[in-house]
FILO-322898 format. One record per residue (C-alpha): z, y, x. Coordinates in steps of 0.25 Angstrom, whole numbers, padded with zeros to 4 digits, always signed. Layout:
% residues N
ZYX;...
//
This chain:
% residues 747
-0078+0003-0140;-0092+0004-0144;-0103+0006-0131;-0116+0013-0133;-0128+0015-0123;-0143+0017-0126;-0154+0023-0117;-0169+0025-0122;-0177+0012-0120;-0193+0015-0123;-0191+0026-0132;-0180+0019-0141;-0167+0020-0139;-0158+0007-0134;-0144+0008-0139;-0132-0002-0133;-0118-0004-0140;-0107-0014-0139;-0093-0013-0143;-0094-0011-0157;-0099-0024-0163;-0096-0040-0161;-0085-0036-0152;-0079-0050-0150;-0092-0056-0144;-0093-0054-0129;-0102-0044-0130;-0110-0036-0141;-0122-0027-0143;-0129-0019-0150;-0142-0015-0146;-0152-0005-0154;-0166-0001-0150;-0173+0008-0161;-0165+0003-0175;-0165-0011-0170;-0153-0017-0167;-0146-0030-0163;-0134-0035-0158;-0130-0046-0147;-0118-0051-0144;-0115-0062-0133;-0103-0072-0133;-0098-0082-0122;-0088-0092-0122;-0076-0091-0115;-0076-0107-0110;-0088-0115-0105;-0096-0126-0114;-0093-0139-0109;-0103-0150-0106;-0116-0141-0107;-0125-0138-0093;-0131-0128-0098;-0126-0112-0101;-0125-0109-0116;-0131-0098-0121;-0135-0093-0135;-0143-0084-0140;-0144-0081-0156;-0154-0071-0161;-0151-0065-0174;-0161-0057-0184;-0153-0053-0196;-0161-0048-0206;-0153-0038-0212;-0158-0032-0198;-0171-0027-0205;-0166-0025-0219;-0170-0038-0222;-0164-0050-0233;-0170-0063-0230;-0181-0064-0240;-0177-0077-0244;-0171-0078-0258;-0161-0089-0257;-0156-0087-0242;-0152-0072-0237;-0145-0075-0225;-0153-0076-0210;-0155-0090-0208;-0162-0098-0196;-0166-0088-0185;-0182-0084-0186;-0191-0090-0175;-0190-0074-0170;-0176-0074-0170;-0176-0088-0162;-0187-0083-0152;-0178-0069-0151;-0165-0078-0147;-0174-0085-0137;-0180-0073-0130;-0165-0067-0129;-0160-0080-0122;-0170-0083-0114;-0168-0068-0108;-0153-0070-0106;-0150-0085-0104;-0156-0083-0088;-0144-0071-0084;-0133-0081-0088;-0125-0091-0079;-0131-0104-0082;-0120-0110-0076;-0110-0106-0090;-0105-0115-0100;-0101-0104-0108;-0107-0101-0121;-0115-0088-0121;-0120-0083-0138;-0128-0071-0136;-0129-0066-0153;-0142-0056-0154;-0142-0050-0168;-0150-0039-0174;-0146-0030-0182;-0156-0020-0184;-0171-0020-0185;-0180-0007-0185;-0193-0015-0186;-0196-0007-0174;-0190-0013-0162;-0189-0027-0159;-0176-0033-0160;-0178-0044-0150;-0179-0033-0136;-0166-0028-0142;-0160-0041-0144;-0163-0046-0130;-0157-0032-0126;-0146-0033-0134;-0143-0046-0129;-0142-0042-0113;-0134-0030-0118;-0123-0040-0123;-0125-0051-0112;-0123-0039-0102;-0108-0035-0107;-0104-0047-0110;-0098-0050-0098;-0104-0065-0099;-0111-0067-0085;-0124-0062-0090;-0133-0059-0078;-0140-0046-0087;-0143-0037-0091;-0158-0039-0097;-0170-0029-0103;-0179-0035-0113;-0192-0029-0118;-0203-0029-0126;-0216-0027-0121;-0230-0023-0129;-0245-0020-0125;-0252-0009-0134;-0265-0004-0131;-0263-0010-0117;-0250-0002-0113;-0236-0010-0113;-0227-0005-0124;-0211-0009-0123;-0203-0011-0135;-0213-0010-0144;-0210-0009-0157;-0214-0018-0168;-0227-0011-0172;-0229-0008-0157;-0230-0023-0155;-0239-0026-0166;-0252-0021-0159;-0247-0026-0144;-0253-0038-0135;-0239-0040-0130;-0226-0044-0134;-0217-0045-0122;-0202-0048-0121;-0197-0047-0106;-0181-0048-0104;-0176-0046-0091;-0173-0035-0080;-0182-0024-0075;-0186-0033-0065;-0186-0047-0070;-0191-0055-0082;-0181-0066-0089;-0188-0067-0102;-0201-0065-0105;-0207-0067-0121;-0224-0062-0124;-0233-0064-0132;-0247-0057-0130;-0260-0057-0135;-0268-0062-0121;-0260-0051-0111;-0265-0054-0097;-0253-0060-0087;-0254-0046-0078;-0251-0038-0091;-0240-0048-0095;-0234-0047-0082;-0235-0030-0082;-0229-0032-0096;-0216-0039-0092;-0214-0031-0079;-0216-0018-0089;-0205-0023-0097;-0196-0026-0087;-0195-0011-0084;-0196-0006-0098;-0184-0014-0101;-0174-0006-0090;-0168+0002-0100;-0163-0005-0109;-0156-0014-0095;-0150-0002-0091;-0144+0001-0105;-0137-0011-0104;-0131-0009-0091;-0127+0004-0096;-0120-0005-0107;-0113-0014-0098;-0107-0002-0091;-0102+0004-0104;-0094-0009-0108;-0085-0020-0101;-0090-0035-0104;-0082-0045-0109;-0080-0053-0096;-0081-0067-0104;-0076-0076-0092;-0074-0092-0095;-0061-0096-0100;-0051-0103-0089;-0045-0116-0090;-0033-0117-0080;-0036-0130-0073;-0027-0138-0067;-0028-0143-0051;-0036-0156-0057;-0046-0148-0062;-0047-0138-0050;-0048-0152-0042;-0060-0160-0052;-0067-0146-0049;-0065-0144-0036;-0070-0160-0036;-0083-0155-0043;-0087-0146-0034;-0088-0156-0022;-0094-0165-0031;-0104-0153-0035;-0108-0152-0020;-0109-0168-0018;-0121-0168-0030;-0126-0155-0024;-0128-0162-0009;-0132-0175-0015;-0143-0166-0025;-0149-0157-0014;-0151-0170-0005;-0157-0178-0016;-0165-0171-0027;-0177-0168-0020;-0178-0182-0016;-0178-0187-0031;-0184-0175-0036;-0196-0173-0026;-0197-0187-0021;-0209-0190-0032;-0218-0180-0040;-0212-0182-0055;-0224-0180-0065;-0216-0181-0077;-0204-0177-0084;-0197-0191-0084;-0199-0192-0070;-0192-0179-0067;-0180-0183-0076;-0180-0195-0070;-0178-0189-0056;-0166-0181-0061;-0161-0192-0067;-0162-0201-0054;-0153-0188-0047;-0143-0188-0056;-0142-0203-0055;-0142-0204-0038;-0133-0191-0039;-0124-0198-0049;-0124-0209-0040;-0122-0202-0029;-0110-0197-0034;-0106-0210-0040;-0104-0215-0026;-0097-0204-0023;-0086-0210-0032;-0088-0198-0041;-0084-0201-0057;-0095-0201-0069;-0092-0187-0073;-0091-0179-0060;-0104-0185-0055;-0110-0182-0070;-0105-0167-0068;-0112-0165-0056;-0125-0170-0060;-0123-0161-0071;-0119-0151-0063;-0131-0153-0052;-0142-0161-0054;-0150-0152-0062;-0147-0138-0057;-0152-0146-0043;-0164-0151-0046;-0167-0137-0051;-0166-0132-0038;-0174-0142-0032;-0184-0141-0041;-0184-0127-0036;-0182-0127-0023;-0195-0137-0022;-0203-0128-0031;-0200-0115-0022;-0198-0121-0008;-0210-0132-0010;-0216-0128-0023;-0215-0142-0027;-0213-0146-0041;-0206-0159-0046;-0218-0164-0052;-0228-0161-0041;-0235-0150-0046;-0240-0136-0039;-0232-0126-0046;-0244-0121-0053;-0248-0134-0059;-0249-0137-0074;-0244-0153-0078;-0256-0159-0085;-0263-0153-0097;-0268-0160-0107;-0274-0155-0121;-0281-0161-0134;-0281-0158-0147;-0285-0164-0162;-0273-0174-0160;-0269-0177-0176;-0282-0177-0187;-0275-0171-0199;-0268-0159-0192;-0276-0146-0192;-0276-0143-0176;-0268-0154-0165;-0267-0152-0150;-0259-0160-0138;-0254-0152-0125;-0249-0159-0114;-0243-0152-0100;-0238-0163-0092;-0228-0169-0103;-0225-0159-0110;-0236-0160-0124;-0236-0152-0136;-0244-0157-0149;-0248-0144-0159;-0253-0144-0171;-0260-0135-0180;-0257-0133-0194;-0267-0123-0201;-0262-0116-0215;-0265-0106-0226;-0262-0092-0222;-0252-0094-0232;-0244-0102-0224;-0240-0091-0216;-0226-0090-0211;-0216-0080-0217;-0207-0073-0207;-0194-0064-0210;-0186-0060-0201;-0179-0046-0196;-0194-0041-0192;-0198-0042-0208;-0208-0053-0215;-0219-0057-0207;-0230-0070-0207;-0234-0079-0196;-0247-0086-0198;-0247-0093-0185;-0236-0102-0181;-0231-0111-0171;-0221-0122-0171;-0214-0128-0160;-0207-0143-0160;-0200-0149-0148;-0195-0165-0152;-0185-0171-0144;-0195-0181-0138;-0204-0172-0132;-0193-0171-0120;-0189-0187-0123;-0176-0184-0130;-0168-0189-0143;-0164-0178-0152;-0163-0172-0166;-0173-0165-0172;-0167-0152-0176;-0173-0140-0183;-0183-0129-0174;-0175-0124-0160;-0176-0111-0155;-0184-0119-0144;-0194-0124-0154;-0194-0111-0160;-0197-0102-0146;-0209-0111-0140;-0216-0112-0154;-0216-0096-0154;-0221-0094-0139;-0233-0104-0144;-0234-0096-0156;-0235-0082-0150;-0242-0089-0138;-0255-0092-0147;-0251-0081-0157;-0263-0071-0151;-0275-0081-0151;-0272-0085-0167;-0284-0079-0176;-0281-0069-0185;-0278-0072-0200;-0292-0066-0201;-0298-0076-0193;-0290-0088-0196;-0283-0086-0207;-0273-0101-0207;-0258-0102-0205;-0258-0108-0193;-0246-0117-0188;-0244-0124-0173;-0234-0134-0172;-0230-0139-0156;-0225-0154-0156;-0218-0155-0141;-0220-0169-0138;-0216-0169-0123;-0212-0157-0116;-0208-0154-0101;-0210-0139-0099;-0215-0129-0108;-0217-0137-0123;-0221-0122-0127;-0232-0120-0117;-0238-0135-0123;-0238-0129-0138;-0247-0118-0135;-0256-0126-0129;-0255-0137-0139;-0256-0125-0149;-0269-0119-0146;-0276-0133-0145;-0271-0136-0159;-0275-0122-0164;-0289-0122-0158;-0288-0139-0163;-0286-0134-0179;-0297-0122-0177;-0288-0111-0176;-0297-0099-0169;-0288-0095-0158;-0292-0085-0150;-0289-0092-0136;-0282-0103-0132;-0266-0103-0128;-0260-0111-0120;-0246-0109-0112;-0239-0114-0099;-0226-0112-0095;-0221-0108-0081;-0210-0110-0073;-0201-0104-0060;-0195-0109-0048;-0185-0099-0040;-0171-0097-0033;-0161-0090-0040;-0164-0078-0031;-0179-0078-0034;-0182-0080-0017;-0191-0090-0023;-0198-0093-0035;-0211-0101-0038;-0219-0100-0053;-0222-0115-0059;-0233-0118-0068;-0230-0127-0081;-0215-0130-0076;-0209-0144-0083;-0194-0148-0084;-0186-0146-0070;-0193-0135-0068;-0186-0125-0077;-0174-0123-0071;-0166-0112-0063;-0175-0102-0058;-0187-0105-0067;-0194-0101-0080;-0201-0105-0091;-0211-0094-0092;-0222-0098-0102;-0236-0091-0104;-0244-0092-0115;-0258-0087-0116;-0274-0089-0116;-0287-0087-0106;-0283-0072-0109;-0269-0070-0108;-0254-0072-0110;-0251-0075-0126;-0236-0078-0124;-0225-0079-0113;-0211-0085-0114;-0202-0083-0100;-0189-0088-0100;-0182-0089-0084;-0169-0097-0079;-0170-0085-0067;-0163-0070-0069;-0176-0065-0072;-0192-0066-0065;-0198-0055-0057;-0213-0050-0060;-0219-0059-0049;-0214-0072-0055;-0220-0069-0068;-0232-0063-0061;-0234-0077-0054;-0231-0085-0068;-0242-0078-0074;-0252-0081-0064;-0248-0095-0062;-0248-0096-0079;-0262-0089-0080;-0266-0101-0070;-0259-0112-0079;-0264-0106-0093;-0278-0105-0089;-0276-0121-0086;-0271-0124-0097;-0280-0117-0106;-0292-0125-0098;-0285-0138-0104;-0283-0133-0119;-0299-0127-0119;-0302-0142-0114;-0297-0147-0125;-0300-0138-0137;-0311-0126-0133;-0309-0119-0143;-0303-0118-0159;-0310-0128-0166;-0322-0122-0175;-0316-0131-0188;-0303-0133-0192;-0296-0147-0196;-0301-0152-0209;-0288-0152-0212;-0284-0139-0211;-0286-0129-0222;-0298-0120-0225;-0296-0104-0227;-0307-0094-0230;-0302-0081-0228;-0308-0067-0231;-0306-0052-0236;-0306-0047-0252;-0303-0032-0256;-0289-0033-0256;-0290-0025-0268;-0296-0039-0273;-0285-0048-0270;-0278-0044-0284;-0291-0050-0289;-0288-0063-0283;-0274-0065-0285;-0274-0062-0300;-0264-0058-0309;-0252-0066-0306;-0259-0074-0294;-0268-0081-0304;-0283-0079-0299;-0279-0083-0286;-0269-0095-0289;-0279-0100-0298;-0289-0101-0286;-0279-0108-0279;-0276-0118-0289;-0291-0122-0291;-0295-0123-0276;-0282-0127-0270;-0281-0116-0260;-0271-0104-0255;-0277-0091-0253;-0268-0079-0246;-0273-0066-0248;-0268-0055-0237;-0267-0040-0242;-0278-0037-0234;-0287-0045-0242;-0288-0058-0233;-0291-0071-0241;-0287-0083-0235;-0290-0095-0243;-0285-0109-0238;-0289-0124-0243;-0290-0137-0236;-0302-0140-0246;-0314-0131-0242;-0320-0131-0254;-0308-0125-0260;-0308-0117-0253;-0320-0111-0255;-0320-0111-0268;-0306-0104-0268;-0313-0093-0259;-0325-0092-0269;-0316-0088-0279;-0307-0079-0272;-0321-0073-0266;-0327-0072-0282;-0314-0066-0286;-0315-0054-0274;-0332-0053-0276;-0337-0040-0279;-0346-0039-0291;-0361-0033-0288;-0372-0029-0301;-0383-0039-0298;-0374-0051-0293;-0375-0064-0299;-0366-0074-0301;-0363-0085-0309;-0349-0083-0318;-0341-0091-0329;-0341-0087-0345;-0327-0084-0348;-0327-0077-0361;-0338-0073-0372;-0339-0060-0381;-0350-0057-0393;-0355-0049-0382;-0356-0055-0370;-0350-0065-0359;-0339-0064-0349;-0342-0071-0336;-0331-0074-0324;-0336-0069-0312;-0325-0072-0304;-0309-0076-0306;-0306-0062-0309;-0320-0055-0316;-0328-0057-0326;-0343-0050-0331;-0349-0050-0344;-0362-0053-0348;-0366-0047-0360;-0373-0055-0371;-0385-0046-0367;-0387-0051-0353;-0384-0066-0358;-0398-0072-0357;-0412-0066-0357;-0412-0067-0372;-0403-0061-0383;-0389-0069-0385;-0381-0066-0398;-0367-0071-0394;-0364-0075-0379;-0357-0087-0385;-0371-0091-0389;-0375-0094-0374;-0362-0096-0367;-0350-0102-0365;-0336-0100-0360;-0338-0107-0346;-0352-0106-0343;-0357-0102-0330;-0367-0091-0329;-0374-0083-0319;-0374-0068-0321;-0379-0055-0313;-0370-0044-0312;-0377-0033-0320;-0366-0022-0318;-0353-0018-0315;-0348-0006-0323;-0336+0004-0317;-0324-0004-0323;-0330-0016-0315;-0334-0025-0327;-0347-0033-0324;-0358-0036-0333;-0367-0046-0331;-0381-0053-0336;-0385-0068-0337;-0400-0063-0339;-0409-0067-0328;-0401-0078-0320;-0410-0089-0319;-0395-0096-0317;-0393-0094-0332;-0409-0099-0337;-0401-0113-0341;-0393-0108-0350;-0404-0100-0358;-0411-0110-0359;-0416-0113-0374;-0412-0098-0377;-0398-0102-0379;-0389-0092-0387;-0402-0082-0391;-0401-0074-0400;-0408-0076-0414;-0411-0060-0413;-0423-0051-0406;-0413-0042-0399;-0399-0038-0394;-0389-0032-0408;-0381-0019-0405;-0367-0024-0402;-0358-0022-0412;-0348-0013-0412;-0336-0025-0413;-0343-0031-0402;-0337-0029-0388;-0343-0024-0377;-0342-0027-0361;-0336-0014-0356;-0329-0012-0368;-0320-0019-0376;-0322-0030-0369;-0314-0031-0358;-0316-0039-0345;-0309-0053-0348;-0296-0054-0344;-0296-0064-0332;-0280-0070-0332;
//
């Protein structure tokens, strides 16, 4: 039977339901906020995964587009393809909301399916998604430590504004995700434009209430249905399986004796500046453990299950345990301290803009790749057809962590830490206005221990103020970690955590942002959530780190430089009447596709009247600007210019002003003396210097050759006179310029 509950959440109304629809997964829901809807459903194996150490979770995220009305615009392939990067980032933020309230101790395979199924182009599908993914998880009767809010958070005119709506968020400094309770913070996802750590923290805790309602709601819902109570299969066993598992347990508490007396001596009996020497120390306590047990007559495959089974869940909490009781770290640093920074830039000659970052081992390389506005990427997805022309790309090869693998297509890894950089830098790009390329950023990992994405905005703004791009401050990014007991009696914020650090009871809570302010946050937590203070303290101690950093990247690069890379392309760009662009386009594109052909450059031409024409040869360039800039001039009586003969009448000349007009000199105003014919002293091709006399009400221009020293040259010797004293009427069969002569054709 089909369950409804809604309440009113912000002025909108927050409906529930289940019952009706995918009735064979564990649980399903439908959730609808404004006319956006979208479904999630969550599935879990009855029988644990064998031979993983890990819990398997999955999150899909799926836009249909039929949820906005849309057919995919391509004309061969209809159907939704590869996920978008915003569905990808979308599946992220869900998982990295709900994967913490699980028991990471199951082996049981876990799909959580979000589709949408309704867009009103009002509310943003992803706060319903997340909401409707708690919903599910929370009658499914899976074990799920829930329920969960999430909520969007804007900044107007200096006031907080929650759930905006899309043209809400349009004119906001903020844009805020924050899932968790009333009270605690599992998942945070910003991007601002420089908002002060104090405002960003009164943001989140702002949220954190404002999302109450919809948690209530679906408590409300659990009440109204009775989960699915998913245990795990049974397997009968016999007395020798009771007997090996009863033998495991003892064996369990051997390795844990033998651990807690031990791993403080290996692990703190040296300070272990790199990664290899910290691996190398786990590695030397599973081999004395495995010895250990091995001279406790114990087979190859028991000792290998309890090392699997012990060592690293240990050494986690001795990591801990030293960080909180002694605030100790494995590598000898105060729990403030940043590894060592190091930055240049201008590493390869032919590439438009290069930087190196370095923290500790973990080293990005960006580069910068300028391009014609042209370049621009084309986005479709369920929120309509948009452009992007700033991009940045995010690689992570197998040996930057020393390993051996196949290089497959973009994860959603990949994917996720080239858009925190993107969004990170995203504020301080200039304006098409001011800057008009395509700009591309592309992060090489070449060694990474702790925070890879962290490296790539910094490596990104070197390589961006390298090529000459004017961005407005510099970016750079530093990634903070957590040490804490389960029941939070202790914790302690690290700065710039690395490898063993990020295990139970921490976080990886990234900031992004400039001298100013926070561009970018990403938090994701392996605790049930983080109380105001602890971010309160992480943005202080990552205000401290930021400022050190950015000292390190102004070392190396001041500022954007004032020229950009010979080898990048040139544009000039500037305004024309729009009702001018016509003018420059031509019938069938022929004017302006002519221009390009000659000079070997692209010119885009926005509706507002925005020029922008691009060329690696700047002379080309200019002339292509010439050109364009003669075809848009506004004629004025008493101008001179110099123009070609393009066409010659009984009664005068026809002299190309520019691609698209011509003027006409009668035969009159040909020399200072009188010319019979025109074709006496001209020729198709000549170039001529004439002085606007006027410009009539249709726009037709005459013009005059008389008194232009410019011209002297060519009347020289008299050439053409006439043998008469004076000017003949025109005859009647002769035409005149006004009348039956009409203004040449150009095309």
């Amino acid at each position: 039977m089909e369950k409804i509950v809604s309440c009113d959440w912000l002025g909108r109304q927050l409906i529930m339901k289940t019952g009706k629809l995918a009735l064979q997964a564990d649980a399903a829901v439908v959730v609808q906020y404004g006319e956006t809807v979208v479904m999630a459903t969550v599935v879990q194996n009855k029988v644990a995964r064998g031979g993983i150490d890990f819990f398997p979770l999955m999150v899909e995220f799926q836009e249909k587009l039929y949820a906005a009305g849309i057919i995919k615009g391509s004309r061969w392939v209809k159907r939704e393809g590869r996920p978008t990067d915003e569905s990808v980032l979308t599946g992220r933020m869900i998982d990295r909301s709900i994967r913490p309230l699980f028991n990471q101790e199951d082996r049981r395979d876990v799909q959580v399916i979000v589709t949408v199924l309704s867009v009103d182009q009002e509310n943003d599908h992803d706060i319903v998604s997340l909401v409707a993914a708690s919903a599910a998880l929370s009658i499914a009767g899976i074990g799920w430590n829930g329920p969960i809010g999430g909520i969007r958070v804007g900044r107007v005119e200096n006031k907080f504004i929650f759930n905006p709506t899309y043209a809400e968020l349009t004119g906001s400094s903020l844009d805020l995700i924050v899932a968790g309770t009333s009270s605690k913070s599992i998942m945070i996802e910003a991007d601002a434009h420089e908002l002060s750590e104090e405002l960003m923290l009164e943001a989140i805790i702002a949220g954190q209430e404002k999302m109450q309602p919809a948690i209530d709601l679906i408590k409300k819902l659990q009440q109204e249905v009775a989960p699915k109570v998913t245990h795990e299969k049974q397997v009968l066993k016999s007395e020798e399986d009771l007997k090996n598992e009863a033998e495991k347990v003892e064996l369990l508490k051997t390795g844990e004796a033998w651990l807690k007396e031990n791993i403080s001596k290996i692990l703190f009996n040296k300070e272990y500046y790199s990664k290899g020497e910290r691996k190398a120390a786990v590695t030397a306590i599973k081999e004395q453990l495995d010895s250990y047990l091995f001279a406790q007559n114990v087979g190859a495959d028991k000792r290998d299950y309890v090392i699997k089974s012990l060592v690293e869940k240990m050494i986690d909490e001795e990591i801990t345990k030293a960080i909180l009781e002694d605030k100790r770290r494995v590598d000898g640093r105060a729990l403030n301290e940043i590894r060592e920074l190091k930055a240049e830039v201008a590493l390869i000659p032919r590439d438009h803009g290069t930087s190196l970052f370095s923290r500790g081992e973990t080293q990005v390389m960006s580069i910068v790749t300028l391009g014609a506005p042209g370049m621009e990427q084309s986005l479709e997805g369920i929120e309509g057809v948009s452009k992007k022309r700033y991009m940045h790309h995010y690689n992570f090869p197998p040996y930057s962590v020393g390993e051996a693998s196949p290089l497959r297509g973009t994860g959603r890894r990949e994917i996720g830490h080239g858009a925190l950089a993107e969004k990170a830098l995203l504020p301080m790009i200039p304006t098409k206005d001011e800057f008009p390329y395509t700009v591309r950023v592309v992060s090489e990992t070449l060694g990474s221990n702790g925070s890879s994405s962290m490296a790539s905005t910094c490596a990104s703004t070197l390589a961006l103020m390298d090529a000459g791009v004017p961005i407005k401050r510099p970016v750079v990014g530093i990634a903070m970690g957590l040490a804490s007991y389960p029941d939070m009696s202790k914790w302690q914020v690290l700065t710039d955590i690395q490898d063993l650090e990020d295990g139970n009871g921490g976080m990886d809570f990234k900031i992004t942002g400039t001298s100013a302010g926070i561009t970018a946050i990403q938090l994701d937590t392996k605790t049930e959530g983080l109380m105001p203070e602890i971010i309160s303290q992480t943005f202080k101690q990552g205000r401290e780190a930021l400022n050190n950093i950015l000292q390190v990247i102004t070392a190396a690069i001041p500022a954007p430089r004032a020229e950009l890379s010979p080898y990048a392309p040139r544009i000039i760009s500037f305004h024309v009447d729009t009702e001018k662009i016509g003018a420059i386009i031509g019938p069938g594109g022929k004017i302006i596709n002519k221009i390009i052909e000659e000079t070997g450059v692209s010119i885009d031409i926005d509706d507002d009247g925005l020029v922008m024409i691009c060329g690696i040869e700047p002379l080309k360039v200019q002339e292509a600007v010439r050109q364009v800039k003669e075809i848009v001039h506004v004629f004025e009586a008493g101008e001179i210019l110099k123009g070609k003969v393009v066409r010659i009448l009984d009664f005068g000349a026809f002299i190309e002003l520019n691609a698209s007009q011509d003027g006409m000199v009668h035969v009159s105003e040909l020399a200072p003396y009188r010319v019979e014919k025109p074709s006496d002293l001209l020729n198709i091709g000549d170039i001529v210097t004439v002085k606007i006399k006027e410009i009539d009400d249709q726009g037709r221009i005459n013009l005059s050759m008389k008194g232009l020293n410019e011209n002297e040259a060519m009347w020289k010797d008299e050439k053409g006179k006439s043998a008469g004293n004076g000017f003949s009427r025109p005859s009647n069969n002769r035409p005149q310029h006004g009348d039956s002569a009409p203004k040449k054709p150009r095309f």
